[in-house]
C-alpha positions in Angstrom: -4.3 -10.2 -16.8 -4.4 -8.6 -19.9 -3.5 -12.3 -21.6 -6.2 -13.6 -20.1 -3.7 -15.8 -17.9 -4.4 -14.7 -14.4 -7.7 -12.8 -13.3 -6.5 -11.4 -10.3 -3.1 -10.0 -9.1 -1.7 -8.4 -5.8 0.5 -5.8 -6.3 2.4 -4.9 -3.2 5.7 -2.1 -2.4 7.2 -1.6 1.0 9.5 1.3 2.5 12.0 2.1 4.7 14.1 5.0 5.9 16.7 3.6 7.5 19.4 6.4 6.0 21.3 7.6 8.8 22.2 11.2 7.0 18.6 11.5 5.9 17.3 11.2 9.5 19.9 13.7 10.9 19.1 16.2 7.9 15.4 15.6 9.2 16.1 16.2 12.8 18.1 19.4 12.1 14.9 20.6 10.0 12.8 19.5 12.8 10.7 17.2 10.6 10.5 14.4 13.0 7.1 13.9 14.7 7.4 14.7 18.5 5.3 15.8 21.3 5.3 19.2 20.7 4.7 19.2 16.8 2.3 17.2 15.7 2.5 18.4 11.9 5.8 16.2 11.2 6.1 12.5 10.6 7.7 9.4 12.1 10.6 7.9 10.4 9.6 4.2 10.2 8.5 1.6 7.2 5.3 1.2 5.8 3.6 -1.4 3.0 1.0 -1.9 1.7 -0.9 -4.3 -1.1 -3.7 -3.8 -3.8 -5.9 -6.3 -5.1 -6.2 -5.8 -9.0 -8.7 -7.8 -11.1 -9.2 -8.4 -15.0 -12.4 -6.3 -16.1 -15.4 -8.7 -16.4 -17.6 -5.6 -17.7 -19.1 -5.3 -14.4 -19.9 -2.6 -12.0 -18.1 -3.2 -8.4 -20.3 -4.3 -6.0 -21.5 -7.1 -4.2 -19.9 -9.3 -7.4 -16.4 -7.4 -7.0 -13.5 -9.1 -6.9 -13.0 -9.3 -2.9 -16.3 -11.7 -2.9 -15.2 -13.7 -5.8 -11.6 -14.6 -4.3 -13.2 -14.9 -1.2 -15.9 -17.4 -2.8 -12.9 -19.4 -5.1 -10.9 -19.9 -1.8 -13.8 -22.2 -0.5 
């Protein structure tokens, strides 16, 4: 993007906690989410993506980058 080569990237991570000996450190802390404590969290994975575009000077709005993808991609 900042070569002018590509206007638009995705950037995207994933996780997992799959660590046996983590999760039974959590369970002995009772840091697992459960019926009776809703203040914990679930051991699972998660992702997740952001959609970065090359500043055209612009403010966001109806000419962001979500329209203008949308509108090259017909």
């Amino acid at each position: 993007m900042r070569t002018g080569q590509a206007r638009y990237a995705i950037v995207a991570g994933v996780d997992s906690f799959p660590h046996p000996r983590m999760l039974k450190h959590c369970i002995d802390q009772r840091r697992l989410m459960n019926s009776g404590n809703s203040n914990r969290f679930f051991p699972s994975e998660a992702g997740c993506a952001v959609l970065l575009a090359a500043d055209d000077g612009q403010r966001p709005g109806r000419g962001d980058a979500r329209h203008r993808l949308r509108d090259q991609a017909h």
